[in-house]
N, C-alpha and C positions, 0 to 999 in steps of 0.2 A: 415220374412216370405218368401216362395219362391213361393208360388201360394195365388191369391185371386177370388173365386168364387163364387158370388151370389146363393143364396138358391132356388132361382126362374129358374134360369139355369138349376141347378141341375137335377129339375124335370123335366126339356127337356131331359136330357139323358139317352136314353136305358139303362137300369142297374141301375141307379141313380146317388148316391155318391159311391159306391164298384166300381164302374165302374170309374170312376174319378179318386178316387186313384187307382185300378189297372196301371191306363195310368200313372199318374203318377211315380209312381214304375216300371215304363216300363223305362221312361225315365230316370230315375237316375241309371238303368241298361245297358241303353245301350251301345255299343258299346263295350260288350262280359268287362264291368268291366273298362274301360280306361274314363270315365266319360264322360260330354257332352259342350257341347261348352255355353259357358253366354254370352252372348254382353252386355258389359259394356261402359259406355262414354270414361272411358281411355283405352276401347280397348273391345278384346276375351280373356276370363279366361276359361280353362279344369276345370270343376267342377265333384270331385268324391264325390261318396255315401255309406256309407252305412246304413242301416236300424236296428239298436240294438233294441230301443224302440218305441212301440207303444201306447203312453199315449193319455189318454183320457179320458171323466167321459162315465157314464154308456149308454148314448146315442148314442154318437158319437163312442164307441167299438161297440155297437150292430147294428149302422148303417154300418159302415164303413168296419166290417166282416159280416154282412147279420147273424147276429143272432135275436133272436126273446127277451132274454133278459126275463123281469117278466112275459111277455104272453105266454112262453114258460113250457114246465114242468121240464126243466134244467134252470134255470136263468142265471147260472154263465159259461162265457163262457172257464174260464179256466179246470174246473171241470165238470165229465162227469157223477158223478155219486149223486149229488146232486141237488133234488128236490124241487119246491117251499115247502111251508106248507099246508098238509092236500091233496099232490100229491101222496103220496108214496102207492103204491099199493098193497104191501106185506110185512110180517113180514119180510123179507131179509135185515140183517147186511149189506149188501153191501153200497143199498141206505140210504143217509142221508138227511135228511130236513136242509133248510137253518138255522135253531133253531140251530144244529148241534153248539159244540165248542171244538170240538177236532178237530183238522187241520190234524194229523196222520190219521185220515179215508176217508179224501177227495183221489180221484183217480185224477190225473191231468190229461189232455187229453194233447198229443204227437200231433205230426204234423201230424203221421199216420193216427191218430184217427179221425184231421179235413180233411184229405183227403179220407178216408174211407167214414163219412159221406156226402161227396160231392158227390164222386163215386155211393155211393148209393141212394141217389135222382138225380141224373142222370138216373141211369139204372131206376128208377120205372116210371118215370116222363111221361112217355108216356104209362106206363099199368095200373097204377093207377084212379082210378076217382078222381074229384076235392077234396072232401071230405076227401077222403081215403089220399091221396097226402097231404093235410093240415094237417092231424091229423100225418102223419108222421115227415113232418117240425116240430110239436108241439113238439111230443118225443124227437128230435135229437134237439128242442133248436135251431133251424136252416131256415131261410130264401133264400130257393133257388134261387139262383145267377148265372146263368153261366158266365158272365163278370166281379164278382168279383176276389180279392185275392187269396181266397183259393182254386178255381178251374185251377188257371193259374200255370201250371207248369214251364211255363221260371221262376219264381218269388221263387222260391222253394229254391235256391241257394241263391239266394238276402237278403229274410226275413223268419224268423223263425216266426211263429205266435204263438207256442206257447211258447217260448223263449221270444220273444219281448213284450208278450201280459203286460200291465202296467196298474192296476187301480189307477183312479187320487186321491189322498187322499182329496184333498181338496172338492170335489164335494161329495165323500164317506160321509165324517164326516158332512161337511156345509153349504150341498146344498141341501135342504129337506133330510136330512141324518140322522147318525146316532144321532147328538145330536142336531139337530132338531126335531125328533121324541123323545126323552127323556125330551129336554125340554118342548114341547107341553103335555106329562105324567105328570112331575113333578107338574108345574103350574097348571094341570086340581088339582090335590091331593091338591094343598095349597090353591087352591080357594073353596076346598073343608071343607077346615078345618080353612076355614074365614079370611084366609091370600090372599089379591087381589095385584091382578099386581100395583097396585097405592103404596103399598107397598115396593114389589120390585124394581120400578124406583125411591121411593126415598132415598132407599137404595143405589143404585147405582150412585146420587148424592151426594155421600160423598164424602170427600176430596181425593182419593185414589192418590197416588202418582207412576204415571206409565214411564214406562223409557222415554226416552226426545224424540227418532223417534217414539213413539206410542203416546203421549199426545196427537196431534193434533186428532188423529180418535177416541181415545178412552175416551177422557172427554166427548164426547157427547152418550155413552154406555145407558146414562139411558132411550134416546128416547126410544131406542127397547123396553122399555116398557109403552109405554106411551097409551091413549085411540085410536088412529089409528090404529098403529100398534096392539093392542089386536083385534080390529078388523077384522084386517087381516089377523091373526093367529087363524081365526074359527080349520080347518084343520089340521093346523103343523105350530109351530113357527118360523116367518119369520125374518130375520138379512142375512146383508149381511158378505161372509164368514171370512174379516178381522176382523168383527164385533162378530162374535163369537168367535176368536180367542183369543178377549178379556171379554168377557161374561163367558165362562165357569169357569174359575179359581172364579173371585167374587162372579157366583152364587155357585158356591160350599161353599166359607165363609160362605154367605147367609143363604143356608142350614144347616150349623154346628152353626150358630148362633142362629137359631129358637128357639122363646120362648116354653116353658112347658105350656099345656102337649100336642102339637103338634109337638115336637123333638122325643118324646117317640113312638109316635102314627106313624109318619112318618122317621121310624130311619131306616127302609128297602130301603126304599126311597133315602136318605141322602145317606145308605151307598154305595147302586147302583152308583148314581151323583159323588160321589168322586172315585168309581172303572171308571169310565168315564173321569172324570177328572186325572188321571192317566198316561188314554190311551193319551190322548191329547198332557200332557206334554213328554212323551217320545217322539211320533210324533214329536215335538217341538224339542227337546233334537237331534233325530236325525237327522234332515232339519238341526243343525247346523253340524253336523260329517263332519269330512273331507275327501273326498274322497281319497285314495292309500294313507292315511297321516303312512304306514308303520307300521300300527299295527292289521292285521285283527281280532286280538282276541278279540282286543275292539268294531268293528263293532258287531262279531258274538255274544258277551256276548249282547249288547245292544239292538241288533236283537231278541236274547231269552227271553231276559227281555222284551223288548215290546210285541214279542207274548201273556207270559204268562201273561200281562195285559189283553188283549184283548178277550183271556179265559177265563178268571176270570171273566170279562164284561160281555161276553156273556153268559155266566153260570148263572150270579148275576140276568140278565136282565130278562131273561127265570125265573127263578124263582120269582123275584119282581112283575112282568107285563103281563106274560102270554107269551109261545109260538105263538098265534097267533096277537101277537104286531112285532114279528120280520119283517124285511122289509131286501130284495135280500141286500141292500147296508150293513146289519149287516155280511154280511157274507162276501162279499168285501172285508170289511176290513181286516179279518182275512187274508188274501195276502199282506196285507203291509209290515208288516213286513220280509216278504220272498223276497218280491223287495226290499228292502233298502237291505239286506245282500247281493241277485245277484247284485245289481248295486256300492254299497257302495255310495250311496248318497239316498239321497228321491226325486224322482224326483214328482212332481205337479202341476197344473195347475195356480197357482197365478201369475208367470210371464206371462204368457200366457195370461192370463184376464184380466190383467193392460195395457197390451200391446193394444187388442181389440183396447184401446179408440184411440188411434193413428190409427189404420185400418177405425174405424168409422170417426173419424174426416177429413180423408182423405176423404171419401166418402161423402160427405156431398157437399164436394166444386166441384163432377163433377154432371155435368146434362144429358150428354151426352152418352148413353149409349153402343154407338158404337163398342168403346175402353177399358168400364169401369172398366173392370179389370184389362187390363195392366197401364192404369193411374193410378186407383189406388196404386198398387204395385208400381211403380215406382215413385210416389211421398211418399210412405209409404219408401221405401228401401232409398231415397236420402234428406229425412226431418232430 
């Protein structure tokens, strides 16, 4: 990590968090590109920057660029022309609902287009009433910032935003995501049809034989179904996201193993779960690809093969479950696979969230609030 900053802080800062990283992105520019100085124990290191990608899950993009995100009548901050469900206001081909599963109709928004709409709540910002002025941010998808990223022109040369922009797959798919919304569907159907979660968890104690660095997390798979946890899954089914990672593949067996005539009655069902189960293992498939390993044909073939899963998904979904089950994160997805081909890797938030517990644990042992972020960092960066 190269900054740590308490969330409590945060909201001391004019601007908030776009404002924090704006300065930051300041810093890692300055000195017109020739980097900036680190004091380290063994000395001063010239530290340079550049800024490719901006990953993150769906909070922390829409904080971090002052977007408005599902409260917004554009959700997706890459896409300009893509509406929540039941936003669209005319019959016009243009606009698409986040239902939407053809990726060929989304319009992507250019960098012009976020500085266009900056430019112009700028200029209204002071003609406008409160009202009128909100209901604008609401269309443009957009939370006006003048201290953020997208207003700051030094920053323009630095970072591409919508070049860099990165949704995190992990938080997409298994963070109240996409197949925690399916499987909260699925289970509500087989509780329906007299198959109870007591079922499924002791399905999921079977001997399953799972490779030797996933045994230790995954022999314990059946909790997530156990009477607490349904409990806590009123809403959307909860597991954490390693924990799904191992969940879907089994309950997909699960599914294709359903006794008669509840196979038959829920085969639309099934077939959805395994077009799901699909998407997953390609994601999987390409988290393992190698980056520049010298054959792009095999990224871009992989890249179009996961798309047209995620089409097919989406398509299946909409049909299975209703258009108005889709949730902003199903349409996310449908970017993934366009990030793995620009970057040749899958970048995600798992390192990321493993890491946290070391940020946390650091913080625990100061009391001292003084200093608290550079002790922290500095006992985080020399542990």
């Amino acid at each position: 990590p190269i900054a740590v900053l308490r969330s409590s802080v945060v909201k001391q800062v004019k601007g908030g968090l776009p404002r924090c990283l704006r300065d930051l992105l300041r810093l890692a520019n300055s000195r017109q590109g020739q980097g900036f100085v680190l004091q380290l124990p063994t000395g001063s290191r010239i530290v340079k920057m550049t800024c490719k990608n901006n990953l993150g899950d769906e909070s922390a993009l829409n904080n971090g660029l002052s977007f408005k995100g599902a409260s917004g009548l554009l959700p997706c901050i890459s896409c300009k022309n893509v509406a929540m469900k039941g936003k669209k206001r005319n019959a016009s081909d243009y606009i698409q609902e986040i239902s939407c599963a053809e990726p060929a109709l989304f319009d992507q928004r250019t960098n012009e287009d976020f500085e266009d709409a900056y430019k112009l709540c700028t200029n209204k910002r002071s003609r406008l009433s409160n009202p009128k002025f909100e209901e604008l941010e609401r269309q443009l998808g957009l939370n006006y910032n003048c201290h953020g990223i997208i207003g700051d022109e030094s920053l323009r040369d630095f970072i591409s935003v919508a070049d860099s922009l990165t949704y995190d797959a992990m938080h997409t798919y298994f963070q109240s995501g996409v197949v925690n919304a399916e499987m909260t569907l699925v289970l509500s159907r087989l509780k329906a049809s007299g198959i109870k979660w007591t079922s499924v968890e002791t399905f999921f104690k079977a001997d399953f034989a799972f490779p030797g660095h996933w045994k230790r997390n995954y022999d314990s798979l059946h909790e997530c179904f156990n009477e607490a946890r349904e409990k806590s899954s009123k809403k959307v089914f909860k597991a954490g996201a390693s924990e799904m990672l191992g969940i879907v593949p089994v309950f997909n067996h699960f599914l294709v193993l359903l006794p008669e005539p509840v196979k038959t009655t829920m085969a639309d069902v099934v077939a959805c779960f395994n077009k799901l189960n699909a998407c997953i293992q390609l994601y999987k498939q390409a988290k393992g690809a190698v980056e520049n390993d010298g054959d792009d044909g095999c990224h871009t073939m992989l890249a179009d093969k996961w798309m047209l899963a995620e089409k097919d998904h989406q398509a299946t979904f909409c049909e299975v479950y209703g258009a108005n089950k889709v949730k902003p994160k199903h349409h996310y997805r449908l970017h993934l696979p366009k990030q793995f081909q620009r970057d040749g890797i899958v970048l995600d938030c798992f390192p990321c969230e493993r890491f946290y517990k070391v940020q946390k644990h650091a913080a625990r042992n100061f009391k001292n609030t003084t200093q608290f972020e550079k002790s922290v960092l500095a006992n985080t960066l020399f542990k």
